[in-house]
C-alpha positions as CSV (number, residue, x, y, z in Angstrom):
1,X,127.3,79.1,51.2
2,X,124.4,79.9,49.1
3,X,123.0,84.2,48.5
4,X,119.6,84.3,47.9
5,X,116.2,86.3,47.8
6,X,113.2,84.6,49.6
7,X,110.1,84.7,47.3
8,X,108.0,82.5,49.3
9,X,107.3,81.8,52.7
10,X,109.4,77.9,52.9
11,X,111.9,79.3,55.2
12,X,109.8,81.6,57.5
13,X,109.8,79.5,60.7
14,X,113.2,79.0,60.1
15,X,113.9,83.0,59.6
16,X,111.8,83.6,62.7
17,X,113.9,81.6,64.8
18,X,117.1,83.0,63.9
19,X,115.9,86.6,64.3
20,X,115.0,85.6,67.3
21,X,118.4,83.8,68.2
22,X,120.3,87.2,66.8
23,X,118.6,89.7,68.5
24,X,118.9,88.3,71.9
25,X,122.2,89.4,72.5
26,X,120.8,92.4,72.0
27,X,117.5,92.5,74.4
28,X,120.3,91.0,76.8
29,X,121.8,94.6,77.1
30,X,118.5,96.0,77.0
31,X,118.1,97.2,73.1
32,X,114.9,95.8,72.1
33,X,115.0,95.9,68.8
34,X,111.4,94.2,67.1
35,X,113.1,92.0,65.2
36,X,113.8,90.3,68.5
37,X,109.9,89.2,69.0
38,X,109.1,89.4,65.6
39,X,105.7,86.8,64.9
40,X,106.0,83.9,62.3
41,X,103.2,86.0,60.3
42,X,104.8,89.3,60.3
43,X,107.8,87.3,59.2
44,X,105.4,86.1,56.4
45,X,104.5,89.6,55.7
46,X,108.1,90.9,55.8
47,X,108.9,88.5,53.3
48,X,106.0,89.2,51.4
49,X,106.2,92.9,51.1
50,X,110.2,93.5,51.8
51,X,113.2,92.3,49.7
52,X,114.8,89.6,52.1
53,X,118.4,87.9,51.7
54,X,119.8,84.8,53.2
55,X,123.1,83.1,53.3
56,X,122.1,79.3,53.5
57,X,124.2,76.6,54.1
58,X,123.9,73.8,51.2
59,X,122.1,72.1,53.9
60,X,119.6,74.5,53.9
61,X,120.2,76.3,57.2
62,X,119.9,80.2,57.3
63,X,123.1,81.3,58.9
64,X,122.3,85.2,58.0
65,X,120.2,87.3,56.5
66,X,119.4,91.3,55.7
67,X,116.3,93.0,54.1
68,X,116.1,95.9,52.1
69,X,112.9,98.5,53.1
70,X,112.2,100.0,49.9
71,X,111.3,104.0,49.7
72,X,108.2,104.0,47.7
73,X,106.8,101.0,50.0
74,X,104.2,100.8,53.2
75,X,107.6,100.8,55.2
76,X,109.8,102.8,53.9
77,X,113.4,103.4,56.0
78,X,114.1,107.6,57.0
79,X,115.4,108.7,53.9
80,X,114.2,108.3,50.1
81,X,116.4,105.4,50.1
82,X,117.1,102.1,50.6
83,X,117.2,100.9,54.0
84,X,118.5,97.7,55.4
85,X,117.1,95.8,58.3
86,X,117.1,92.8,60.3
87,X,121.1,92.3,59.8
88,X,121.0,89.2,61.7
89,X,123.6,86.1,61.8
90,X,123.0,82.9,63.6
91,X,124.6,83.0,67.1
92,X,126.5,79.5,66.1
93,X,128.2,81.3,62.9
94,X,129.2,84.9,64.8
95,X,132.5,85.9,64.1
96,X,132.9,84.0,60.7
97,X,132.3,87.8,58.5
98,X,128.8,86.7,57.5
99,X,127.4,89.6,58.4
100,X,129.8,91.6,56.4
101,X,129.4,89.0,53.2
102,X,125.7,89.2,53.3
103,X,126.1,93.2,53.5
104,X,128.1,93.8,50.9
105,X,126.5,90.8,48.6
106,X,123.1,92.3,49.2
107,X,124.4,96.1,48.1
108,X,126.4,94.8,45.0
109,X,123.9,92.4,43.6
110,X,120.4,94.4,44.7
111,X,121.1,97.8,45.5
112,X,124.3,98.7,43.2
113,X,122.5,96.6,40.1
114,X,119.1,96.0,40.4
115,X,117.8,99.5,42.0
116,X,120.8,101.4,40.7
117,X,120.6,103.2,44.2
118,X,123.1,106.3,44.5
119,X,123.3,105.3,48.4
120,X,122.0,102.9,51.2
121,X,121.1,103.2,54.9
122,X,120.1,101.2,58.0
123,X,119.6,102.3,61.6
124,X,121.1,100.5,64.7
125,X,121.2,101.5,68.6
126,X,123.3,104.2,69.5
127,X,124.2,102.8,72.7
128,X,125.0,99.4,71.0
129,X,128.9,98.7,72.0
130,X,130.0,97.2,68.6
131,X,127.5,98.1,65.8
132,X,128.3,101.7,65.0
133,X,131.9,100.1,64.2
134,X,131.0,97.3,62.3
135,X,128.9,99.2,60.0
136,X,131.7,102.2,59.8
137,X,133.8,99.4,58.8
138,X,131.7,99.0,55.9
139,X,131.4,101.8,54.3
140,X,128.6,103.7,56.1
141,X,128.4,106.9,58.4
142,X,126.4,108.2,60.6
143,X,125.3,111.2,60.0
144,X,121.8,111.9,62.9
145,X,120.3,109.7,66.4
146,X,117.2,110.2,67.1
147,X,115.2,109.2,70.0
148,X,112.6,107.0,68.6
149,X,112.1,104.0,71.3
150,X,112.1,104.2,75.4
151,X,115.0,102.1,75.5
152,X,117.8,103.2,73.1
153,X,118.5,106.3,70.4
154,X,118.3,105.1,67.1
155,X,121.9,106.2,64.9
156,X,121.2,106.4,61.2
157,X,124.3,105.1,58.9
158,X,124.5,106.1,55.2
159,X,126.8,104.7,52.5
160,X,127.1,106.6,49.6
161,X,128.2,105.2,46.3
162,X,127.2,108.4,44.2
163,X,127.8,111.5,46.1
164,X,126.4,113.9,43.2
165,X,122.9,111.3,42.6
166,X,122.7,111.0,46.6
167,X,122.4,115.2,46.7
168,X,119.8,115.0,43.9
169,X,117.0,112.9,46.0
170,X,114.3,114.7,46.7
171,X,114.3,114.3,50.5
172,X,114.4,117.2,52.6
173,X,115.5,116.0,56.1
174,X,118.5,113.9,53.9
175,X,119.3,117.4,52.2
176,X,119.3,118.5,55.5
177,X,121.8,116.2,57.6
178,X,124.0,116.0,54.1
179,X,124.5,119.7,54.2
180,X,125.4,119.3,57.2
181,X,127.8,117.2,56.9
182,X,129.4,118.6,53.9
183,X,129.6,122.0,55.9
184,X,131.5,120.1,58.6
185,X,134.4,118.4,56.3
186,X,134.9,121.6,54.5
């Protein structure tokens, strides 16, 4: 199994598709997340514009994949932080801790060494039965859900490396939800 960055668009139909394949589990218990109808071209543009990861078999089929929305880019996540986004593994390789691998290889090798991030988030459903888990499994906790779609509440998860450099980001609704939560464990 192969880690890599996309920096071209060679594997975009094939991305597409396996979005598309992921996240239908999800639109089948009525989470729509966009990644689920996501276009060829915005895939294109995701590439383009968005860090993007893939575990490839030697073969050359994408079995997984995760971006990383950057802060100081046209989409950043909710925080001054990393984000990560479309965590998606190919229905035929579920189960096999790909999506774990591709997590944590994606945080050691990009946002641990190459942004020499403090911390990382993502956002899932709330009402999802399993994520919330799998990601506290990882590393990350929630700490807000917010109602930002019709059809679920979105939870944000944080995974802090550097607890002091995490406090020092200049982000006044993470201050916010980090004192918080900081009040609450003391």
């Amino acid at each position: 199994m192969q880690f890599k960055e996309l920096i071209n668009f060679t594997e975009a139909t094939q991305l597409t598709t396996l979005l598309h394949r992921a996240y239908a589990t999800d639109v089948g218990l009525g989470i729509h997340f966009a990644a689920a109808s996501v276009t060829e071209k915005e895939v294109r543009e995701h590439i383009a514009n968005t860090p993007t990861f893939i575990l490839q078999e030697e073969d050359g089929t994408i079995v997984a994949t995760t971006s990383v929305r950057l802060p100081w880019s046209d989409n950043p996540g909710p925080f001054g932080l990393p984000h990560l986004g479309w965590v998606a593994t190919d229905p035929n390789y579920q189960h096999q801790g790909l999506a774990k691998e591709i997590i944590t290889q994606v945080i050691d090798h990009f946002v641990k060494s190459e942004l020499h991030a403090p911390a990382v988030s993502l956002g899932t459903a709330a009402e999802h039965p399993w994520l919330q888990d799998f990601y506290h499994s990882l590393g990350f906790q929630t700490i807000d859900i917010v109602q930002k779609f019709k059809d679920h509440q979105t939870a944000y998860l944080i995974n802090i490396f550097d607890e002091r450099r995490t406090l020092q980001i200049d982000d006044v609704y993470l201050k916010q939800l980090l004192s918080q939560k900081l009040s609450k464990e003391r």
